[in-house]
KOLMI-763150 format. One record per residue (C-alpha): residue in one letter; x, y, z; chain; residue number from 1. Coordinates in steps of 0.5 Angstrom, whole numbers. Layout:
<lumlos>
["A",[X,Y,Z],"A",NUM],
...
</lumlos>
This chain:
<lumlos>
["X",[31,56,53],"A",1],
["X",[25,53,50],"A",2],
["X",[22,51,55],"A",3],
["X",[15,51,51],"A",4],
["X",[18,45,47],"A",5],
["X",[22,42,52],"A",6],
["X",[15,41,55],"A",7],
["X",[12,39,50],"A",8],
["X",[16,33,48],"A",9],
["X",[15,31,56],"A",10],
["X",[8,32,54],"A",11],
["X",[7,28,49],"A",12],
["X",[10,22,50],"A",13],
["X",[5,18,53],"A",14],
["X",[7,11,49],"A",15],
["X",[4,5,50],"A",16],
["X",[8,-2,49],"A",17],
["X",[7,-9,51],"A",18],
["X",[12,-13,53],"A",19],
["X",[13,-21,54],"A",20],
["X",[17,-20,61],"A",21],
["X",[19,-15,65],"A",22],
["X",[26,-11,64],"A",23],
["X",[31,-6,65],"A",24],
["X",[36,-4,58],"A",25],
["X",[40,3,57],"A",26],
["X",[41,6,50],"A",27],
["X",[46,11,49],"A",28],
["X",[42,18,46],"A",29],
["X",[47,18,40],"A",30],
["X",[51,15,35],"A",31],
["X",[56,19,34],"A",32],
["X",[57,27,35],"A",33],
["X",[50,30,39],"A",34],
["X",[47,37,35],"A",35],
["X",[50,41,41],"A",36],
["X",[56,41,45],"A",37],
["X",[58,43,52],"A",38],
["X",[63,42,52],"A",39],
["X",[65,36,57],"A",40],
["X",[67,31,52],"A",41],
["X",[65,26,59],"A",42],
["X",[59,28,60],"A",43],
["X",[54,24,55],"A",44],
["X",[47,23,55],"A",45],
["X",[43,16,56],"A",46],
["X",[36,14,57],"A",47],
["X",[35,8,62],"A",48],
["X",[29,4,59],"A",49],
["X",[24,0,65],"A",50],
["X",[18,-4,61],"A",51],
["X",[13,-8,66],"A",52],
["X",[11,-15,65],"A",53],
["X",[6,-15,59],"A",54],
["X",[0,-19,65],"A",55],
["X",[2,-12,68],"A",56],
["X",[2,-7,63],"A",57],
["X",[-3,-2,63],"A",58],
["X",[-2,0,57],"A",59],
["X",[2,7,59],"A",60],
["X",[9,10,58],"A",61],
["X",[12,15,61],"A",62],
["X",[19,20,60],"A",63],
["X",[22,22,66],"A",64],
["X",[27,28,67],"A",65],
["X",[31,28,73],"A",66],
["X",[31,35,76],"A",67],
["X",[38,38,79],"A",68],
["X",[38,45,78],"A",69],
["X",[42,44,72],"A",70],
["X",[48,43,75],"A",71],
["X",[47,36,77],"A",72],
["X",[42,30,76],"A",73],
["X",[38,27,82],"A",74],
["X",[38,20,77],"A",75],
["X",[37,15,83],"A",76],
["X",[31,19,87],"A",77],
["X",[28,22,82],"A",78],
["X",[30,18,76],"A",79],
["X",[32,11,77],"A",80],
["X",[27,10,84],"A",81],
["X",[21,12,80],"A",82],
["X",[23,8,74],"A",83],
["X",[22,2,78],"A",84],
["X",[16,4,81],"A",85],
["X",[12,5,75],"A",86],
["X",[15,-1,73],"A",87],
["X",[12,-5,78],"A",88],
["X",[5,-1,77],"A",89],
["X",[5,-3,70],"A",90],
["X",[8,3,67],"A",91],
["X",[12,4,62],"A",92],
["X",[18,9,65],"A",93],
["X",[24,12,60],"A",94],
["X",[29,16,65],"A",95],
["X",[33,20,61],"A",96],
["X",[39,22,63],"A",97],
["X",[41,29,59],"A",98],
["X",[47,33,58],"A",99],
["X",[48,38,64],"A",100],
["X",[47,46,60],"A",101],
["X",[54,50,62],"A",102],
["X",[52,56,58],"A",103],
["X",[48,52,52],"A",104],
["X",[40,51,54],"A",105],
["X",[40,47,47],"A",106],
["X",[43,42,50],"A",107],
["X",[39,38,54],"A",108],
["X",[32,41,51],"A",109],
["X",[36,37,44],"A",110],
["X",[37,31,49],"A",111],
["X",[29,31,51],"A",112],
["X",[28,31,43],"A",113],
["X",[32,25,42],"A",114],
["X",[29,21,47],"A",115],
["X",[23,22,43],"A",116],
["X",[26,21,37],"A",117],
["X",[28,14,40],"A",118],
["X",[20,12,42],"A",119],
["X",[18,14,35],"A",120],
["X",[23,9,32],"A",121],
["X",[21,4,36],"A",122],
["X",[14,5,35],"A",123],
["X",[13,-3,31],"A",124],
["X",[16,-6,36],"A",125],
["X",[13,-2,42],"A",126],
["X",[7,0,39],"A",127],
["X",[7,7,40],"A",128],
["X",[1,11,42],"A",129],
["X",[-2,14,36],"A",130],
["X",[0,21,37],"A",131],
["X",[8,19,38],"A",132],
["X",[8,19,30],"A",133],
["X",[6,26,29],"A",134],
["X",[11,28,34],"A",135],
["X",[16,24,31],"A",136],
["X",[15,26,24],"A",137],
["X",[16,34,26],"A",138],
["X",[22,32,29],"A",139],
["X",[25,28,24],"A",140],
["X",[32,30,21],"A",141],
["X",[31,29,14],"A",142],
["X",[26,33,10],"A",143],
["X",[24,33,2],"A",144],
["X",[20,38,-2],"A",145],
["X",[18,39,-8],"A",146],
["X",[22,44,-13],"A",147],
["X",[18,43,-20],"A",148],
["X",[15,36,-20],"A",149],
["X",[12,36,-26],"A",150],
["X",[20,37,-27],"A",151],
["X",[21,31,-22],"A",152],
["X",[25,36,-18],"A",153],
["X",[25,35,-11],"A",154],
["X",[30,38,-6],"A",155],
["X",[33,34,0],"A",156],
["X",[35,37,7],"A",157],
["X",[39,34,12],"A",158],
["X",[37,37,19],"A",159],
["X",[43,34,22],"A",160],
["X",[50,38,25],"A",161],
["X",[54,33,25],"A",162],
["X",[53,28,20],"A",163],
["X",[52,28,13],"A",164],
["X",[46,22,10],"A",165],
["X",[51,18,8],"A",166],
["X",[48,11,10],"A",167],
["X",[42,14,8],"A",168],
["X",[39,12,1],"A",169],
["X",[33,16,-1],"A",170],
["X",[27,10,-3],"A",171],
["X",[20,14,-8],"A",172],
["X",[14,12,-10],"A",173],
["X",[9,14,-16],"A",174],
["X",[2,12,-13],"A",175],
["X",[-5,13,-17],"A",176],
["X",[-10,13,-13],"A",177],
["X",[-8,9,-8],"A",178],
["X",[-3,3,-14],"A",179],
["X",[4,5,-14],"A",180],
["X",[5,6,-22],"A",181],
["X",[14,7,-21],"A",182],
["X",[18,7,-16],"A",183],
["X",[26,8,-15],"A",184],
["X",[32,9,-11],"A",185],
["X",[38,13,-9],"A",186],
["X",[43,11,-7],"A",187],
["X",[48,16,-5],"A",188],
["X",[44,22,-2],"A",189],
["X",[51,27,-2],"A",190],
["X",[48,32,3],"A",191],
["X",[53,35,8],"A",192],
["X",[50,37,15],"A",193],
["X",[45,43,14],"A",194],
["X",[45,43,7],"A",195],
["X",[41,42,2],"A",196],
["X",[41,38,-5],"A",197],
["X",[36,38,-10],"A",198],
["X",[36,31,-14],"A",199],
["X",[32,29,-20],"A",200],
["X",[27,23,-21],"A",201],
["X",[24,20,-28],"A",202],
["X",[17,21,-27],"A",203],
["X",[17,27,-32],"A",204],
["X",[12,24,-38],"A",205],
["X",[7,20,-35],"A",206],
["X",[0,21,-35],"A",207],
["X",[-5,18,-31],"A",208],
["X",[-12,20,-29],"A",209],
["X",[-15,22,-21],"A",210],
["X",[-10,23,-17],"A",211],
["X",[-3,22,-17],"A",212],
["X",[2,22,-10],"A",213],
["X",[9,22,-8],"A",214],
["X",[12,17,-3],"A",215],
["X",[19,19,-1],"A",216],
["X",[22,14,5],"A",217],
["X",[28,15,8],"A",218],
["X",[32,9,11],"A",219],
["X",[39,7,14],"A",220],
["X",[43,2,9],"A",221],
["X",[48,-1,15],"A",222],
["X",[44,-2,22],"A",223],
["X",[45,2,28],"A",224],
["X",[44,2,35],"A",225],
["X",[37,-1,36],"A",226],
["X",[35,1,28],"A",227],
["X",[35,-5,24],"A",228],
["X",[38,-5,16],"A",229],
["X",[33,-2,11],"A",230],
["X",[29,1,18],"A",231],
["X",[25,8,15],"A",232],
["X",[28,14,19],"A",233],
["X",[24,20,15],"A",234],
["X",[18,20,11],"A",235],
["X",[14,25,7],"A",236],
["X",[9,26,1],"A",237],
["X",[8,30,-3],"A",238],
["X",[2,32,-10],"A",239],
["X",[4,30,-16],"A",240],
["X",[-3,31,-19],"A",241],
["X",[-10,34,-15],"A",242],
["X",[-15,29,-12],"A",243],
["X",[-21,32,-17],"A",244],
["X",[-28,32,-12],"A",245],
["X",[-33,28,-15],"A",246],
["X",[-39,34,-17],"A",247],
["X",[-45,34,-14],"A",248],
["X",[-50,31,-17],"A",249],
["X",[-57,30,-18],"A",250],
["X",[-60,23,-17],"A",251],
["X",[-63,21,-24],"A",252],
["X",[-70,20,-23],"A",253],
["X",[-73,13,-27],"A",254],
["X",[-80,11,-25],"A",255],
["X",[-77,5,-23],"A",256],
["X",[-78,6,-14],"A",257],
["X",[-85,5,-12],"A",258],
["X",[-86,10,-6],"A",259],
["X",[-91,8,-1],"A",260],
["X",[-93,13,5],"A",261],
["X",[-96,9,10],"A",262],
["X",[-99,14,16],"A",263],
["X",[-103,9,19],"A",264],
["X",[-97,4,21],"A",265],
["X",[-92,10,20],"A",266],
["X",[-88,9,15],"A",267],
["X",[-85,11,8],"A",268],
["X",[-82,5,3],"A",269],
["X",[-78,7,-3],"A",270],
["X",[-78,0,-6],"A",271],
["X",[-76,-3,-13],"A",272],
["X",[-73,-9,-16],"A",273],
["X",[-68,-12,-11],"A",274],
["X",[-68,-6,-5],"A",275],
["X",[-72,-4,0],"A",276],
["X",[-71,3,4],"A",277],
["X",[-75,5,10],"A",278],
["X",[-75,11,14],"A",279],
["X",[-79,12,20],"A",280],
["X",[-84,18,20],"A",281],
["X",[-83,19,28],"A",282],
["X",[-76,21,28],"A",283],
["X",[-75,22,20],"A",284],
["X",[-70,17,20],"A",285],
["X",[-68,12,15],"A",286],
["X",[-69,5,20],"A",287],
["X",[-69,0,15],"A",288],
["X",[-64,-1,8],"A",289],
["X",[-65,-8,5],"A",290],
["X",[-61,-9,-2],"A",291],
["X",[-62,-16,-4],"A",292],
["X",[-64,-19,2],"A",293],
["X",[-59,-17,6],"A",294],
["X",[-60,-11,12],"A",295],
["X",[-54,-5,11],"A",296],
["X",[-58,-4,18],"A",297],
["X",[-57,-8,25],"A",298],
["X",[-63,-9,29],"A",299],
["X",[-66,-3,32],"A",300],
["X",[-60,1,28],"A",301],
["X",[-61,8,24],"A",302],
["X",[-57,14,20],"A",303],
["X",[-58,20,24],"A",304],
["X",[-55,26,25],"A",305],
["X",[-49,26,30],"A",306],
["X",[-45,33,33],"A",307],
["X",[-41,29,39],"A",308],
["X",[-35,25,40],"A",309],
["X",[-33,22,46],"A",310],
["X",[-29,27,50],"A",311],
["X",[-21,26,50],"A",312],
["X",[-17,27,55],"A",313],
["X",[-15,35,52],"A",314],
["X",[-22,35,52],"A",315],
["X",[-23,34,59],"A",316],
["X",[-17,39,60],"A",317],
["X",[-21,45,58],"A",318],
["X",[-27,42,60],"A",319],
["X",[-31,42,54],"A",320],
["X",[-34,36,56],"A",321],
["X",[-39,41,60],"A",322],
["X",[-37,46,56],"A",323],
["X",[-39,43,49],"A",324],
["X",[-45,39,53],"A",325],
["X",[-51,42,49],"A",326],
["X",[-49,38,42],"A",327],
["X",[-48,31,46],"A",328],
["X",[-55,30,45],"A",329],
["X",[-59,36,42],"A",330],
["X",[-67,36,41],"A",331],
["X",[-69,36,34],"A",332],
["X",[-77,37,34],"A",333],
["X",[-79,35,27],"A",334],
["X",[-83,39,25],"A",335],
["X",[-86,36,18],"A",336],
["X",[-84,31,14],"A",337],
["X",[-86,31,5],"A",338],
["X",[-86,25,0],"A",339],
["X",[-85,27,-6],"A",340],
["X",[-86,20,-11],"A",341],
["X",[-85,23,-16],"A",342],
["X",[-77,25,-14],"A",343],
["X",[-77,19,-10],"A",344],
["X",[-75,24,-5],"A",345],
["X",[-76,25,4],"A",346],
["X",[-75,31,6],"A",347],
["X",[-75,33,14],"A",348],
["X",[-74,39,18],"A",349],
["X",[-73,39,24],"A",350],
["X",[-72,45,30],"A",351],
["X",[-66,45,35],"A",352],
["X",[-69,50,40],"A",353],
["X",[-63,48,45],"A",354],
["X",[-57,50,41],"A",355],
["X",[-63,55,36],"A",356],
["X",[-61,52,29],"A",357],
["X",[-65,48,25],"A",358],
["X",[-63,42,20],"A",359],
["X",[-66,39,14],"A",360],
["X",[-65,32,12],"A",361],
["X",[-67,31,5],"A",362],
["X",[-66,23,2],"A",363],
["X",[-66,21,-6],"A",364],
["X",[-67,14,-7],"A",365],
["X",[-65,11,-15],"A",366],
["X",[-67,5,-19],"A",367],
["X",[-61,2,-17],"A",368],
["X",[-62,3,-10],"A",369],
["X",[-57,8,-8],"A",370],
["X",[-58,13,-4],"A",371],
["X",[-57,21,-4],"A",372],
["X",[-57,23,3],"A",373],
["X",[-57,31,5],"A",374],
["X",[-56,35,12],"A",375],
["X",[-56,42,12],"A",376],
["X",[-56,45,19],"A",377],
["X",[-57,52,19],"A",378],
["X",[-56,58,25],"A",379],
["X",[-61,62,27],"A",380],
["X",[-59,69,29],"A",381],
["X",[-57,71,36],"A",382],
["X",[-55,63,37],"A",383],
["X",[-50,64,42],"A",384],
["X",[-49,56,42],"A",385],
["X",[-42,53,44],"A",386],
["X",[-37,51,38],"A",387],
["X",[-38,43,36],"A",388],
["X",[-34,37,37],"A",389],
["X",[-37,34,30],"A",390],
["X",[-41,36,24],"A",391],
["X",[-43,29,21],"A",392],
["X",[-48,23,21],"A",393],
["X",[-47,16,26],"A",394],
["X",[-49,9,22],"A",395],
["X",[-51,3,26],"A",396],
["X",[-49,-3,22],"A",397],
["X",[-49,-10,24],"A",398],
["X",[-44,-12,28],"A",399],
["X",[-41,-18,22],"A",400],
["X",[-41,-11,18],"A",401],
["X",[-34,-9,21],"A",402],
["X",[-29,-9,15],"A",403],
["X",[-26,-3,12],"A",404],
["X",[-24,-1,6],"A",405],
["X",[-22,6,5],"A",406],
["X",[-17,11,1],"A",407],
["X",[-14,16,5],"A",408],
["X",[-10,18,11],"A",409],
["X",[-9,12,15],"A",410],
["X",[-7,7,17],"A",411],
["X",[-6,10,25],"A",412],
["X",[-12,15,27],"A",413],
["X",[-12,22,25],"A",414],
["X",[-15,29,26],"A",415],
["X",[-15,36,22],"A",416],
["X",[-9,38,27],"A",417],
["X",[-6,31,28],"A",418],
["X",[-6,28,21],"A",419],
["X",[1,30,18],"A",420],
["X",[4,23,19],"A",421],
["X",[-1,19,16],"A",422],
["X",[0,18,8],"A",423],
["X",[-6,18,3],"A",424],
["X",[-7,12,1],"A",425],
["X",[-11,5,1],"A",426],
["X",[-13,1,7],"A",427],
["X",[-16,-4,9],"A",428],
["X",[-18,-5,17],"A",429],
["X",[-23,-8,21],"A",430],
["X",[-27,-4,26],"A",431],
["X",[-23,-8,32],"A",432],
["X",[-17,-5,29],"A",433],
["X",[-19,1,29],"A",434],
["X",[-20,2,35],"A",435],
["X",[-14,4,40],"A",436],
["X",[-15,2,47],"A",437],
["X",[-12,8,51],"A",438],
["X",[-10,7,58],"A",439],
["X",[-18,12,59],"A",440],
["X",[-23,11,54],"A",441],
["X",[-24,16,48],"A",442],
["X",[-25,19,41],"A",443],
["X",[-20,14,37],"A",444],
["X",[-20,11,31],"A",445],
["X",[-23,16,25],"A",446],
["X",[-19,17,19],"A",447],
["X",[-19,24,16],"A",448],
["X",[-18,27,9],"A",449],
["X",[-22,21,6],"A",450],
["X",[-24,20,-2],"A",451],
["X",[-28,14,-1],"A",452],
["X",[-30,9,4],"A",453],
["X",[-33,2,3],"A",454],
["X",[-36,-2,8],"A",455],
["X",[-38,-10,8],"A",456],
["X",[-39,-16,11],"A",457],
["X",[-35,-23,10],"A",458],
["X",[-39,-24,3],"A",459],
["X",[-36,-18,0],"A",460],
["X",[-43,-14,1],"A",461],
["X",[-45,-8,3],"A",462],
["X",[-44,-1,0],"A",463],
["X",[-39,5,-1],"A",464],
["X",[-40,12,1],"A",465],
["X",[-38,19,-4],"A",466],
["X",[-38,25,-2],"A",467],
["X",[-40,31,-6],"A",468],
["X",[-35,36,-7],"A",469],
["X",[-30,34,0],"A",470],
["X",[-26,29,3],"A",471],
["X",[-29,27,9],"A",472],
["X",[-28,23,16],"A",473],
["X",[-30,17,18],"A",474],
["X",[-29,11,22],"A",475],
["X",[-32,5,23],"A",476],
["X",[-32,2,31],"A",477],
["X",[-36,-4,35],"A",478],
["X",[-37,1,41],"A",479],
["X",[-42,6,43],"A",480],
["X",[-40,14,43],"A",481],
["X",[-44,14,49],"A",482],
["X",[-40,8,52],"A",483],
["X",[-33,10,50],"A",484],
["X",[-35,17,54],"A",485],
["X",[-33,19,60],"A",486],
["X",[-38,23,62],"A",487],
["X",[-39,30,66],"A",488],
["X",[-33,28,69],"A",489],
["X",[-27,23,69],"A",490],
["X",[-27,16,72],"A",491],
["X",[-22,11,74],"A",492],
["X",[-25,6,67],"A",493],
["X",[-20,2,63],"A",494],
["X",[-21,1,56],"A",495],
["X",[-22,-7,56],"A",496],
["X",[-28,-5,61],"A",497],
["X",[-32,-2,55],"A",498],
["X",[-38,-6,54],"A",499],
["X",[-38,-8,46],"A",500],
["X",[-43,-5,42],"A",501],
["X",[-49,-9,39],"A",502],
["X",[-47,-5,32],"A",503],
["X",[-41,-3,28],"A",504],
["X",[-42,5,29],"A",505],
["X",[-39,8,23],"A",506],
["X",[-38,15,23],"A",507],
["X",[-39,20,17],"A",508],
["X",[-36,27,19],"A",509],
["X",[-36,34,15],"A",510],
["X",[-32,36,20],"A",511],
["X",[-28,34,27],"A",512],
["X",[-26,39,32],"A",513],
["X",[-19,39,33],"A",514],
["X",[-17,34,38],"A",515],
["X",[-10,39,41],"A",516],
["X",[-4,36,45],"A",517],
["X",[-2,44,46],"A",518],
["X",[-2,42,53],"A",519],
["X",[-7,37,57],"A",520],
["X",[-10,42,62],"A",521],
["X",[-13,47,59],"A",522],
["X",[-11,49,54],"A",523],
["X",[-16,49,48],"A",524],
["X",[-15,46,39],"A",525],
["X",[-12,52,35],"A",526],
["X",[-18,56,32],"A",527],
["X",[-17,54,25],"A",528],
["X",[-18,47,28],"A",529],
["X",[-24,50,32],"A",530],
["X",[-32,48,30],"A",531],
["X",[-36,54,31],"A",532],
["X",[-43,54,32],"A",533],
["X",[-45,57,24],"A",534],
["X",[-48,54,18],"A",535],
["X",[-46,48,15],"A",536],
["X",[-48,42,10],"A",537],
["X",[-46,34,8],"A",538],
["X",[-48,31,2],"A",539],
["X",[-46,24,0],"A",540],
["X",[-49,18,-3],"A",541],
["X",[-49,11,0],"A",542],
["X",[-48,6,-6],"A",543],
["X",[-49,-1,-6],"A",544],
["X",[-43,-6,-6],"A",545],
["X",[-44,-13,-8],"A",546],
</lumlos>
C-alpha cells in the first residue's frame, strides 16, 4: 500500500475557508464508477463537511480519516464527534468516509485523493490555501503535452478508469508575453478511459516576438454534483517560444550625473536633471531615490542585502529556524567604499565573518536616472556555513507604494518546488493581496520565475525592476520579515496579530530555498530545492516609471 502518499494527501490538506454560517453537508466522492473496486457494490465512499461559523473561523481545515483496522469504520467516535468538535473551535473538519480494502489497498488511498480532489475544485468558493492547488494539479486526471508545437500537435490523456472526457471540452490560448493573440475550443474530446489521443490546433504560421505560451484549460460542459457548467477541472501550460533573458548590459556612461562625495555629512549624491540618488557612506546603502520629486524610498527605508525569510511551519519542522540562523542577520563589516565620478559608479565590499564570505555591491547611475544595481557574494574557503533561506535584496517602500504588476507565475504564491500550478502570466495585485494569512505567520506571498516586476503608487509612479540574464522572485508585503518571523521557536500568534509595516517591503531574490511539504516534522526541501552556502551573484536594473 502506498501509504507514503496516503499520508501526504492527509498532510497537505490544510485549507483555509470562510463561511457566512455554520453547517454540516455530505457529498458523495464520485459521480459514477470509482477507479477501484472492491468488490462490495454497497459500500460507497463519502465525505461529510463541518464548516464553523465565519466570526469563528480560524482560517484552518483539517481531513479526517477514521480508523478501524480496515475492517470497519469508527466514523461516529472518531469521525463525526471530531468533526463537531473542530467545528466548534472554528476548524474546518472534512470526514471522509472511505471504502473498506478487501484485498485492494488502492481502494481507500483512491478515496483520500478524491477527497482532496474535492478541496481543490472548491478552492474559489473556499479559498483553499495556496499549497492546495499544487497538490490538485499533480492529482488532476486529465493531462496535455506537447507533440511538436511548432506542428500545433499536442497529445490529450485521459487518467480516469472509468470514464471517458465526454462532458469535457478542451479550451487553448496563445499568449505573447502575458496578451492572448488566439484562442480556440474543442468540443469533442474522443479519449477513452487511460488512453491517449493527439489533436492538432491552428497556431502553425504565426510569428511573434518574445515569448509565446500555451494555455490548455479543461471544463465540464453539463454540471455535475458540486461543479458548475463550464467549471475548470484541468489545466496545463506548455512553451511555444522561449522566454529570451534581457543581456546583461553595461550602463551607458553620459556626462549628464553630477556626483558629489560629501565625507563630512557622509553622504554620496548621484544627482541630474530630474533625480536625485543617495547612499549613506556608513552602511554603503542606497537610503534616498527621488525621481521627480517623489521618493522610491519610505522614510528611514533602504535597499540592502537580505538572505532570510520568515521561517514556514516546514522550516520549523527541521529546525532550520536555528539551524539556518547566522543568515537572519549576518554582520556585514564594510571595509571600503570607492566613487568612481566618472562611471557614475559606488562600490562597496563588505566582509561577512559570521558566515566567512564576503559580498560586494556595485551601484551604476544613468542620465536617466536608472539604476544598475550588483551583489556579488563570494565564499571564502573552508566556510562551513549553513545553506541559505534566500539569496536577494529587501526594498523598503513607502507604505502607498503597495501596487504590483508584474509577469510571471502567479496569481497564488509560488516556490522553486511549489510553482507548477501557477501560470506565466501578467498580473496585477496590491501588497495586501499578496499576503496570505496563515492560520501561524510565515514567508507567504513571492511569486517565482518572474521576467518583469513594476511597482507604483495610485499616480502610476514608481519603477520597474529587469534583471540580467534570469527570471527572478519578488513580492511585495505591508509586513516586516522579522514580524511575520516566529523566532526561535513557535508561539501561539495569529496572522491578524501582526503589526503592519510602516513599508511596502519588496523583496527581489536570486534564489529562494524551497519551502517543502515532504512532511512537516522534519523532513528537510529536496536537495535540488536547497541554497547551499557558495557563490552567488544578482544583477538588475531599477527603471523609473511615470
Amino acid at each position: 500500500m502506498n501509504f507514503k502518499k496516503l499520508f501526504l494527501v492527509m498532510g497537505l490538506a490544510a485549507a483555509t475557508m470562510t463561511m457566512s454560517a455554520q453547517s454540516v453537508f455530505d457529498i458523495k466522492l464520485y459521480n459514477g464508477r470509482p477507479p477501484y473496486d472492491n468488490g462490495d457494490p454497497n459500500d460507497s465512499a463519502k465525505v461529510r463537511v463541518f464548516l464553523p461559523m465565519e466570526k469563528q473561523a480560524t482560517g484552518r481545515a483539517v481531513v479526517i480519516c477514521p480508523g478501524g483496522a480496515y475492517e470497519t469504520l469508527s466514523m461516529e467516535k472518531e469521525g463525526y464527534d471530531w468533526g463537531e468538535f473542530f467545528q466548534n473551535q472554528g476548524i474546518a473538519a472534512i470526514v471522509l468516509k472511505y471504502r473498506m480494502p478487501h484485498g485492494q489497498p488502492e481502494v481507500p488511498v483512491s478515496d483520500a485523493e478524491q477527497a482532496m480532489k474535492l478541496v481543490r475544485l472548491n478552492a474559489t468558493s473556499w479559498k483553499i490555501n495556496p499549497h492546495a492547488y499544487e497538490v490538485a494539479y499533480e492529482y488532476q486526471n486529465i493531462w496535455a503535452r506537447p507533440v511538436d508545437l511548432k506542428q500545433g500537435k499536442i497529445a490529450v490523456h485521459n487518467e480516469y478508469f472509468f470514464r471517458d472526457l465526454s462532458n469535457y471540452r478542451m479550451e487553448w490560448s496563445l499568449v505573447n508575453e502575458g496578451k492572448v493573440v488566439e484562442k480556440g475550443t474543442i468540443e469533442e474530446l474522443n479519449v477513452a478511459p487511460q488512453q491517449t489521443v493527439e489533436y492538432t490546433l491552428p497556431i502553425v504560421g504565426k510569428e511573434f516576438d518574445g515569448e509565446v505560451l500555451l494555455n490548455i484549460d479543461f471544463k465540464l460542459k453539463t454540471a455535475e454534483p458540486l461543479m458548475a457548467a463550464g467549471q475548470t477541472v484541468a489545466e496545463m501550460q506548455m512553451e511555444v517560444q522561449p522566454w529570451q533573458p534581457m543581456p546583461k548590459m553595461e550602463p551607458v556612461i553620459k556626462n549628464k550625473v553630477k556626483v558629489t562625495d560629501n565625507v563630512k555629512e557622509g553622504v554620496v549624491r548621484f544627482a541630474g536633471n530630474n533625480f536625485d540618488l543617495v547612499f549613506d557612506r556608513k552602511t554603503g546603502f542606497l537610503s534616498s531615490y527621488q525621481v521627480d520629486g517623489h521618493n522610491f524610498l519610505g522614510e528611514g527605508g533602504s535597499l540592502k542585502p537580505n538572505f532570510w525569510r520568515a521561517m514556514t511551519d516546514n522550516d520549523m519542522g527541521t529546525n532550520f529556524q536555528n539551524r539556518l540562523s547566522v543568515w537572519k542577520n549576518p554582520t556585514m563589516t564594510l571595509k571600503s567604499l570607492e566613487v568612481d565620478k566618472k562611471m557614475n559608479r559606488l562600490t562597496a565590499e563588505y566582509d561577512l565573518p559570521q558566515v566567512g564570505g564576503q559580498l560586494c555591491l556595485v551601484y551604476h547611475v544613468a542620465a536617466d536616472g536608472a539604476l544598475h544595481v550588483s551583489m556579488d557574494m563570494e565564499m571564502k574557503e573552508g566556510s562551513k556555513a549553513s545553506q541559505l533561506p534566500r539569496c536577494g535584496m529587501l526594498m523598503q517602500l513607502p507604505y502607498n507604494m503597495d501596487k504590483s504588476v508584474f509577469y510571471g507565475r502567479g496569481p497564488i504564491e509560488n516556490y522553486a518546488d511549489r510553482k507548477l500550478s501557477q501560470r506565466i502570466g501578467r498580473y496585477e495585485q496590491t501588497a495586501d493581496k499578496q499576503f496570505f494569512p496563515y492560520i501561524r505567520p510565515q514567508e507567504t506571498g513571492t511569486k517565482s520565475d518572474v521576467r518583469w516586476w513594476q511597482q507604483t503608487d495610485n499616480s502610476g509612479r514608481g519603477f520597474r525592476v529587469l534583471f540580467d540574464e534570469a527570471a527572478f522572485s519578488a513580492s511585495a508585503l505591508h509586513y516586516n520579515i522579522s514580524d511575520l518571523d516566529e523566532g526561535s521557536e513557535k508561539h501561539q500568534r495569529h496572522s491578524y496579530q501582526v503589526p503592519l509595516s510602516k513599508y511596502t517591503n519588496l523583496t527581489l531574490d536570486a534564489a529562494m530555498m524551497g519551502v517543502g511539504g515532504i512532511d512537516s516534522w522534519g523532513a528537510e526541501p529536496l536537495k535540488k530545492y536547497q541554497l547551499p552556502a557558495e557563490n552567488r551573484a544578482m544583477h538588475f536594473w531599477i527603471v523609473p516609471v511615470f
